[in-house]
C-alpha positions as CSV (number, residue, x, y, z in Angstrom):
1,X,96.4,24.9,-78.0
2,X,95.9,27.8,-79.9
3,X,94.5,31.1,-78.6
4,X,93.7,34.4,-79.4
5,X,94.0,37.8,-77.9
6,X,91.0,40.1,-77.9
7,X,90.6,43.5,-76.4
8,X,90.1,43.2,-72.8
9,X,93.5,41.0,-72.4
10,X,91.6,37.8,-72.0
11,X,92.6,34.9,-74.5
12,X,90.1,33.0,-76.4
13,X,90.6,29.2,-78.1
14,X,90.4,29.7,-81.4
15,X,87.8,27.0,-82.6
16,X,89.4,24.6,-85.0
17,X,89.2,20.8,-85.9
18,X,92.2,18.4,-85.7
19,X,93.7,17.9,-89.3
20,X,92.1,15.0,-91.1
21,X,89.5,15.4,-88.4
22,X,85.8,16.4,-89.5
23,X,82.4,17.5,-88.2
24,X,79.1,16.7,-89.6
25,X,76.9,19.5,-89.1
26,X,72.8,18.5,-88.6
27,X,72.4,18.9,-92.4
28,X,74.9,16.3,-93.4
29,X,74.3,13.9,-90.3
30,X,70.8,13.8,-90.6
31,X,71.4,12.0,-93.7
32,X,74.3,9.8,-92.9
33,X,71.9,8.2,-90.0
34,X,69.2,7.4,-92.4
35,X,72.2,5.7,-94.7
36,X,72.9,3.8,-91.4
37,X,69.6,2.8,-90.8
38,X,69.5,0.7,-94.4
39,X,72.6,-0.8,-94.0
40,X,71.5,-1.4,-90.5
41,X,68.2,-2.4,-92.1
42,X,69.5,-4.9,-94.7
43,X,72.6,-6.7,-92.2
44,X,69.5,-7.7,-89.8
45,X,67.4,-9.2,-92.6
46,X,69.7,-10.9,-93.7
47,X,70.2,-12.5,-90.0
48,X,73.8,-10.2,-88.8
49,X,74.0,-9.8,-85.1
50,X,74.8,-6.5,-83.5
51,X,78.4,-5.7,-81.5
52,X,79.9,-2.9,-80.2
53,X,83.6,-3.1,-79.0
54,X,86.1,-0.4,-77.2
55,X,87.4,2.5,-79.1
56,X,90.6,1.6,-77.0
57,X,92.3,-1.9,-77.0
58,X,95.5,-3.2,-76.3
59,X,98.0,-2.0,-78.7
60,X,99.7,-6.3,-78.5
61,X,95.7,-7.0,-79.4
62,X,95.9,-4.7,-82.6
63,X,99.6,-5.4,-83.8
64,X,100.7,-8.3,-82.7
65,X,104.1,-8.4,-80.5
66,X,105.6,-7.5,-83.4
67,X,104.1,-4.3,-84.0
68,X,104.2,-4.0,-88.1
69,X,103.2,-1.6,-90.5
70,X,99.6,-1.2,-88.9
71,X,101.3,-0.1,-86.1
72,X,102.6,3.1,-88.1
73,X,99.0,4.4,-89.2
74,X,97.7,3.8,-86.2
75,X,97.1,6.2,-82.6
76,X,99.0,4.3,-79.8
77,X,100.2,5.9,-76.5
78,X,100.8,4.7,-72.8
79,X,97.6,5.4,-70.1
80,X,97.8,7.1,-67.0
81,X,98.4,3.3,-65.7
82,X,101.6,2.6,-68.2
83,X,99.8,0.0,-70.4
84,X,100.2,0.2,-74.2
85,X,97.6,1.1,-75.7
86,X,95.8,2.2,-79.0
87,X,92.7,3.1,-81.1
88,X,91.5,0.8,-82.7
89,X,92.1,1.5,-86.8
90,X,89.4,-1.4,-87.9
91,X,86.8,-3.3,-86.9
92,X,87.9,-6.5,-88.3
93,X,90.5,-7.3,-85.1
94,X,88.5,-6.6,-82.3
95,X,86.2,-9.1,-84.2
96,X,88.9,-11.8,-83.8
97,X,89.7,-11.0,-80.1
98,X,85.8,-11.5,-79.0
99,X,86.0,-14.5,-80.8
100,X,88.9,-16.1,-79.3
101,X,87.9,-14.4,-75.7
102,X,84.4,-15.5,-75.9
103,X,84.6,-19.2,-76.8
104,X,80.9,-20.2,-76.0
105,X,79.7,-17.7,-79.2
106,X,77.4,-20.0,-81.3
107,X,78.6,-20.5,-84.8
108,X,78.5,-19.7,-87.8
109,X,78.3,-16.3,-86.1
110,X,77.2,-13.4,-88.4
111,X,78.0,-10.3,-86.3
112,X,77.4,-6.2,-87.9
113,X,79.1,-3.7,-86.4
114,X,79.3,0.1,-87.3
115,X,81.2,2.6,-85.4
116,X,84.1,4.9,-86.3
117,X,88.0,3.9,-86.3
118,X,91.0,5.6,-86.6
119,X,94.1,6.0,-88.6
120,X,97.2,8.0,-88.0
121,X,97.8,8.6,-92.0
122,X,98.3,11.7,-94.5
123,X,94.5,13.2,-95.0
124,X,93.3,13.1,-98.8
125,X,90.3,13.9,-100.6
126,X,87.5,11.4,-99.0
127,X,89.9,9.7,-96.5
128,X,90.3,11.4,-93.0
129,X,92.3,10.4,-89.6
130,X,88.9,9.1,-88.0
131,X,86.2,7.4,-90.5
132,X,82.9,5.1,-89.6
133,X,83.3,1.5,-91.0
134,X,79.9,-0.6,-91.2
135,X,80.9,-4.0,-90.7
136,X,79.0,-7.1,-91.5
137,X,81.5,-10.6,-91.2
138,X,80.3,-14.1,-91.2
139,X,82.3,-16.4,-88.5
140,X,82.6,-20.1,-88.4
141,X,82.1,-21.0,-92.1
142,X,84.9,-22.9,-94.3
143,X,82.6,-22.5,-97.5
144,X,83.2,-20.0,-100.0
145,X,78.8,-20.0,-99.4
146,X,79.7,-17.3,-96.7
147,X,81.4,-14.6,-99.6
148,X,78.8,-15.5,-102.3
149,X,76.1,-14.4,-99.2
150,X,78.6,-11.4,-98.5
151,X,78.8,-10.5,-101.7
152,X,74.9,-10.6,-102.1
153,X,74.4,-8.3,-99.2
154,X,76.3,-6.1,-100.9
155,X,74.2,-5.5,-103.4
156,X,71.2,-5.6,-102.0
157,X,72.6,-2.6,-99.7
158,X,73.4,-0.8,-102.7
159,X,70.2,-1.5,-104.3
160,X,68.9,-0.3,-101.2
161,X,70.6,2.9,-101.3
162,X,69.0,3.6,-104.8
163,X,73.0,3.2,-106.9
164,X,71.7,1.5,-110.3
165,X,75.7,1.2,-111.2
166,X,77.9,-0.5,-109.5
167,X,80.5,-3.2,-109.5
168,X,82.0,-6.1,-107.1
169,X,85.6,-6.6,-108.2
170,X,86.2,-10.3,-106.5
171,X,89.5,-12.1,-106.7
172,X,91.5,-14.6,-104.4
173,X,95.1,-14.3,-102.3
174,X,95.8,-17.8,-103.1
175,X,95.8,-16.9,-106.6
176,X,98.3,-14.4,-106.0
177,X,100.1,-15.8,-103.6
178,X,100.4,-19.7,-106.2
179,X,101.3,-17.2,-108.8
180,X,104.1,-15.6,-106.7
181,X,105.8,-19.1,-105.6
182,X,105.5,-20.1,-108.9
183,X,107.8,-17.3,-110.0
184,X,110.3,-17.8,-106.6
185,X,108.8,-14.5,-105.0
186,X,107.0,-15.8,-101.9
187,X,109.0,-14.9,-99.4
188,X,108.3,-11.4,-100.7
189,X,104.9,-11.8,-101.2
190,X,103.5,-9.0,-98.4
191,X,105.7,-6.6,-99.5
192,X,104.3,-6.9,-103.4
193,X,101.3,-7.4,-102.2
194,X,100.5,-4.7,-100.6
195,X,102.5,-2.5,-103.9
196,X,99.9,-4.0,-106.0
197,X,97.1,-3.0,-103.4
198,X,98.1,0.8,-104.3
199,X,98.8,0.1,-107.9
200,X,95.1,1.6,-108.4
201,X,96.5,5.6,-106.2
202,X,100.2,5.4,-107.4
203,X,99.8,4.2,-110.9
204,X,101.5,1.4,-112.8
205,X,104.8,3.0,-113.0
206,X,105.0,3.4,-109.7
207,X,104.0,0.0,-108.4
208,X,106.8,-1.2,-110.9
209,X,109.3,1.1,-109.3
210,X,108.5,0.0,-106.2
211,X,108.7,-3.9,-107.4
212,X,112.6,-2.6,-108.3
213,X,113.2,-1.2,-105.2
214,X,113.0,-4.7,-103.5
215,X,115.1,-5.6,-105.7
216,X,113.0,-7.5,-108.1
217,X,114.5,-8.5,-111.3
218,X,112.6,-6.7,-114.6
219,X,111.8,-10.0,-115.9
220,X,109.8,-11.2,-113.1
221,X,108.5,-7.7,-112.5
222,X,107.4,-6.9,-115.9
223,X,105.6,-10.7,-115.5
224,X,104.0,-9.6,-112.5
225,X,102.5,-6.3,-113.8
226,X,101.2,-8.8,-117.0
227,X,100.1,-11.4,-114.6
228,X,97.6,-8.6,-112.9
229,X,96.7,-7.0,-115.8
230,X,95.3,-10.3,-117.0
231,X,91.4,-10.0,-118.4
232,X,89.3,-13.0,-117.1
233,X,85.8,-12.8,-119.0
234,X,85.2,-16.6,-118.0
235,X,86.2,-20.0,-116.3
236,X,88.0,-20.4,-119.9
237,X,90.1,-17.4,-118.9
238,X,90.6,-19.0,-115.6
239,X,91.5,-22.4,-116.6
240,X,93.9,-21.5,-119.2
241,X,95.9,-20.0,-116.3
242,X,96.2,-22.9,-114.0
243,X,97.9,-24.5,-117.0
244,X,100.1,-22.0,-116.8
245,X,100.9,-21.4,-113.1
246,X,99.5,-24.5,-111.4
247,X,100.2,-23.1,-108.2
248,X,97.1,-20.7,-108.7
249,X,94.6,-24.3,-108.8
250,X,93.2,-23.9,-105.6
251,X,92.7,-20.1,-105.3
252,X,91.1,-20.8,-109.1
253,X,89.0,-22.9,-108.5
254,X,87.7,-21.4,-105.2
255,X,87.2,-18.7,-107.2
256,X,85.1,-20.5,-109.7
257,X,83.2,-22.1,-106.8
258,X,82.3,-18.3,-105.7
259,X,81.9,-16.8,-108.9
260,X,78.8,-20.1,-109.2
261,X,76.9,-19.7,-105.7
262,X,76.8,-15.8,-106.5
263,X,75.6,-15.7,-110.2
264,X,72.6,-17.8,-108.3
265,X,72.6,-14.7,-105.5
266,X,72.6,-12.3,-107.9
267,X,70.5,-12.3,-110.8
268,X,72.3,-9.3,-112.9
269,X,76.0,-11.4,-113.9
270,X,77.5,-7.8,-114.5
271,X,77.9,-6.1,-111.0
272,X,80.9,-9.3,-110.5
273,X,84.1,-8.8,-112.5
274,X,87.3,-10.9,-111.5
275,X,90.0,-8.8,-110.9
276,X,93.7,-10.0,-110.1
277,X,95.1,-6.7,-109.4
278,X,92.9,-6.4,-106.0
279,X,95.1,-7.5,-103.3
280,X,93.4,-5.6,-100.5
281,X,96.0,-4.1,-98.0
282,X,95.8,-6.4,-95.1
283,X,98.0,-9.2,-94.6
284,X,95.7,-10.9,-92.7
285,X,93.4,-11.8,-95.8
286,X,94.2,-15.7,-96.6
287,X,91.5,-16.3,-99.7
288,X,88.5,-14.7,-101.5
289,X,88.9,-10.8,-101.5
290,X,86.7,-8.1,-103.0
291,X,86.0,-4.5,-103.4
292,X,82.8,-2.4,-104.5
293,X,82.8,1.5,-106.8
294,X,80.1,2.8,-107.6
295,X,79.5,4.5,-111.8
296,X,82.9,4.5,-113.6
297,X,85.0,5.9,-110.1
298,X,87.7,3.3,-109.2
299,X,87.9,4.7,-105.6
300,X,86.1,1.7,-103.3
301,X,83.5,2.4,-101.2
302,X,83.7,-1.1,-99.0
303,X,86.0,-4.0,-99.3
304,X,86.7,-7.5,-97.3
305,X,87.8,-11.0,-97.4
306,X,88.7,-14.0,-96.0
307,X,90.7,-14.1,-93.2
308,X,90.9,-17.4,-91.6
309,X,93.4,-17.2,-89.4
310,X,93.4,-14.0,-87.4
311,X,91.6,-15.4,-84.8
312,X,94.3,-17.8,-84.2
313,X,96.4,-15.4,-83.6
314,X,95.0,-14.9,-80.2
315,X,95.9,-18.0,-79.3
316,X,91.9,-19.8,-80.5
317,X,91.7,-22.5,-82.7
318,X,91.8,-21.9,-86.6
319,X,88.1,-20.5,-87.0
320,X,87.3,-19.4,-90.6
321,X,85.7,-15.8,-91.1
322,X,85.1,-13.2,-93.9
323,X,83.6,-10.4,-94.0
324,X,82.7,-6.9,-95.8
325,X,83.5,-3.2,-94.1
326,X,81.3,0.2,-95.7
327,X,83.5,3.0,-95.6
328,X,80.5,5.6,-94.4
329,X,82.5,9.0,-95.3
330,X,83.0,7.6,-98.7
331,X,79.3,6.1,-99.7
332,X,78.1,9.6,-98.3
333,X,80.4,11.6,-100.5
334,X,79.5,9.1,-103.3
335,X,75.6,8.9,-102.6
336,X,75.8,13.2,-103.0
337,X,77.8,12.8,-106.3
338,X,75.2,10.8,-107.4
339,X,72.6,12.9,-106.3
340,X,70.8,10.0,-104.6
341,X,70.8,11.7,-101.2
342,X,69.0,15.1,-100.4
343,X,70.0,17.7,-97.7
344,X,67.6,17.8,-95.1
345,X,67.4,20.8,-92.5
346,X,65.7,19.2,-89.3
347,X,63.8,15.6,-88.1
348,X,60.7,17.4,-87.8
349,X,58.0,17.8,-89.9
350,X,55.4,19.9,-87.9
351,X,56.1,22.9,-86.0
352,X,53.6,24.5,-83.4
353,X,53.7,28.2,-84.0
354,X,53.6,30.6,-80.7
355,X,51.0,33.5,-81.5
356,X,49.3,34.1,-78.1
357,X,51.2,34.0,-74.3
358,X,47.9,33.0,-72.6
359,X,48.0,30.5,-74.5
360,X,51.1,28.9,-74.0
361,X,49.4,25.9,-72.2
362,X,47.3,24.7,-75.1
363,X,50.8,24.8,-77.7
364,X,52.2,22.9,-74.9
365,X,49.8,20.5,-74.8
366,X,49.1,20.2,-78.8
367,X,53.2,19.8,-78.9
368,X,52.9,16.7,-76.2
369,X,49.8,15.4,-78.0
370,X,51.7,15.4,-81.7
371,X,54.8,13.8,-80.0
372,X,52.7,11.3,-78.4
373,X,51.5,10.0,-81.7
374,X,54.9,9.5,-83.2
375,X,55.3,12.6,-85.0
376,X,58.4,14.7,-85.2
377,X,57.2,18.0,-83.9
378,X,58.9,21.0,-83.1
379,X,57.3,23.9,-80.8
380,X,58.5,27.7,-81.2
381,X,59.4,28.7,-78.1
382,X,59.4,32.7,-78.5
383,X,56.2,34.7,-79.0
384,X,57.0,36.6,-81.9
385,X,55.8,38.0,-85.6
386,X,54.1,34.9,-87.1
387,X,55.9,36.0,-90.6
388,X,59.4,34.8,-88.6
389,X,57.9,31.6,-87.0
390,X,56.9,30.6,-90.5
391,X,60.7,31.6,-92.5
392,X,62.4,29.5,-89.8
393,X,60.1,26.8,-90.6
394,X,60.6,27.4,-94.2
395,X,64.4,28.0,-93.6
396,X,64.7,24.3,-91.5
397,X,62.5,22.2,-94.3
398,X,59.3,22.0,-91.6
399,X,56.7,21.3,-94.1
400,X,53.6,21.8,-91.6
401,X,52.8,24.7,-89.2
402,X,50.0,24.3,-86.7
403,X,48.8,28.3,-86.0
404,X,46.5,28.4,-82.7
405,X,45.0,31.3,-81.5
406,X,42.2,33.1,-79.8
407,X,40.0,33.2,-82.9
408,X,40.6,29.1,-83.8
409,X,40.3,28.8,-79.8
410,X,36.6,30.1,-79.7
411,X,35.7,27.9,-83.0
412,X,37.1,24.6,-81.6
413,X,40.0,24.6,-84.4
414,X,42.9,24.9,-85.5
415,X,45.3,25.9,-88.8
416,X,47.6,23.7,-90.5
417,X,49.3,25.7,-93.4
418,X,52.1,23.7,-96.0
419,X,54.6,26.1,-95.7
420,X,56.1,24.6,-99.4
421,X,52.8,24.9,-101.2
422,X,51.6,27.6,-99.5
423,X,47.8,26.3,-98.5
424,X,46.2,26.0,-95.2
425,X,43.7,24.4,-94.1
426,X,41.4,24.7,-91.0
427,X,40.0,21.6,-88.8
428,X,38.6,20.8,-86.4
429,X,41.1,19.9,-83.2
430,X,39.4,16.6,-82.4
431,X,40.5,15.6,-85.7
432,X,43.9,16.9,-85.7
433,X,45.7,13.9,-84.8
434,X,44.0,11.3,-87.3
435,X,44.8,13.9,-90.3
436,X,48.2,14.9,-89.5
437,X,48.7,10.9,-88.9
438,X,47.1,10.9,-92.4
439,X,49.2,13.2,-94.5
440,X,52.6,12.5,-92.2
């Protein structure tokens, strides 16, 4: 704790965030909640189920007994009662434990979640310690028909969102995984993969570096970074391939299955590219995986897969699942690049001015009656110069102001001025409701 002396002798907290820790003042969250809203929006037409899960779970539920390298970027400490625990750093394994803990859950099961999740790693430049995910995953489904719908959600979100650019890099871990026991590297296969995840942050160089350290011969390394690199611009591309690595067949021609049910989905073909560099980090994905920028950035703003046996890891049966995670700090920062998101000040749109204090019970009662009716109102609570009421409604984005006073009082009406086109206009106050209903 950090204090700070001030003249009388008494120490103060000096007000700080936690590093990699952030807040969202009213003018940012107002529009990160109306972001919500869509994605909330488009998950429940397309049929996704709300769940909420603990912020806290057992740290054995999160890593394993093993612990692992999730382990390491994530916040884990003893409680008060000596039981390991953790936060929880997706939303993808709390997913698998209701599944196994649950077993009645009617399948397919397509569940949305969005909440925020932590990560014990080095703050950057859109990535922070605690971040919101929005979840959508589809449980119970063996078909690659559950990532061509996943993959169409996420474009209809997008689409929603107003991005005219964007694109779904799509690939498969069986590909990469056939292509790695074809070349005698499978037991090493985590450990690459998760170098090629990062090839995109570190660079080429890098990622080839790092293929040395594990002591990777050139050959096989430089065949790995041309493997990757390869372009596939159709099932040609593809096929030619599996000729050459026939261990890549099924993860292929999953793939080609996919790339079909979606170019159905999704009537623009160009928002899909296959990609064989994207690995996603995970180890727990076991087929299909994808990733979604927006314009030319090559930073992700959501990402998923397959992962059909996580939930088994909880001791369930093998029950298929895949599913897609919105990182919300990112599309926020993205959406404001873009300019498709505009700062806005305060949820209200009227504001009922406070001219006279005799007649404090009629603004009272015009503020109940505006609520009543569904509209965001705000009421001034300090009689004082009408000039201020109306800057601090023109200062907080308030468009309308309702002005009351003895004069309107004795003609049965009242004024409603547009603070941003500077007009007014004077009604009648039977008719203040249906008008303001009108306009809203």
């Amino acid at each position: 704790m950090q204090y700070k002396k001030v003249s009388n002798g008494v120490s103060k907290v000096i007000p700080k965030t936690l590093k990699g820790f952030h807040d969202y003042l009213p003018v940012e969250q107002i529009v990160r909640q109306k972001i919500i809203e869509i994605i909330k929006g488009v998950y429940e037409r397309f049929g996704f189920l709300p769940l909420e899960t603990p912020a806290l779970e057992y740290a054995e539920t999160l890593f394993g007994k093993g612990g692992g390298e999730n382990e390491k970027l994530s916040y884990h400490f003893k409680d008060q009662g000596g039981r390991e625990i953790a936060l929880r750093y997706d939303l993808t394994v709390p997913l698998a434990r209701v599944i196994a803990q649950y077993r009645d859950i009617k399948k397919p099961f397509k569940r949305y979640q969005i909440g925020p999740v932590w990560r014990a790693e080095k703050p950057q430049k859109g990535r922070f310690r605690e971040f919101y995910q929005c979840d959508a995953d589809i449980v119970g489904v063996q078909s690659v028909l559950a990532e061509a719908e996943i993959i169409a959600l996420i474009s209809e979100i997008l689409t929603a969102l107003g991005v005219k650019k964007f694109l779904i890099k799509i690939n498969n871990r069986k590909i990469l995984n056939g292509f790695l026991e074809s070349i005698d590297l499978e037991k090493k296969s985590a450990l690459i993969l998760r170098l090629i995840d990062k090839r995109e942050k570190i660079g080429g160089k890098n990622m080839i570096q790092g293929l040395r350290e594990l002591d990777i011969e050139l050959k096989k390394t430089k065949e790995i970074n041309q493997f990757i690199k390869t372009p596939i611009d159709n099932f040609d591309d593809l096929e030619k391939l599996k000729n050459k690595y026939p261990q890549i067949t099924t993860g292929a021609n999953e793939l080609k299955e996919l790339m079909e049910s979606v170019s159905i989905l999704i009537s623009d073909k160009n928002i899909c590219q296959i990609d064989l560099s994207l690995a996603r980090g995970f180890d727990y994905y076991t087929g299909p995986v994808f990733e979604v920028c927006l314009a030319d950035s090559i930073e992700s703003i959501a990402g998923g897969g397959r992962f059909d046996q996580l939930i088994s890891s909880f001791g369930a049966q093998n029950i298929p699942a895949v599913g897609i995670g919105f990182g919300l700090d990112r599309l926020f920062n993205a959406l404001k690049g873009l300019r498709l998101v505009q700062e806005q000040k305060s949820t209200a749109k009227i504001m009922v001015a406070f001219l006279e204090k005799n007649l404090l019970n009629d603004y009272l009662k015009i503020t109940r009656e505006m609520r009543a009716q569904g509209l965001n109102t705000f009421f001034y609570f300090e009689n004082i110069k009408l000039g201020k009421q109306l800057k601090f409604a023109a200062d907080q984005g308030i468009k309308y102001v309702l002005i009351y006073g003895s004069r309107e009082k004795e003609k049965d009406e009242i004024i409603i001025r547009n603070i941003f086109e500077s007009k007014q206009k004077n009604i009648k106050i039977e008719k203040l409701k249906d008008y303001l209903i009108k306009i809203n």
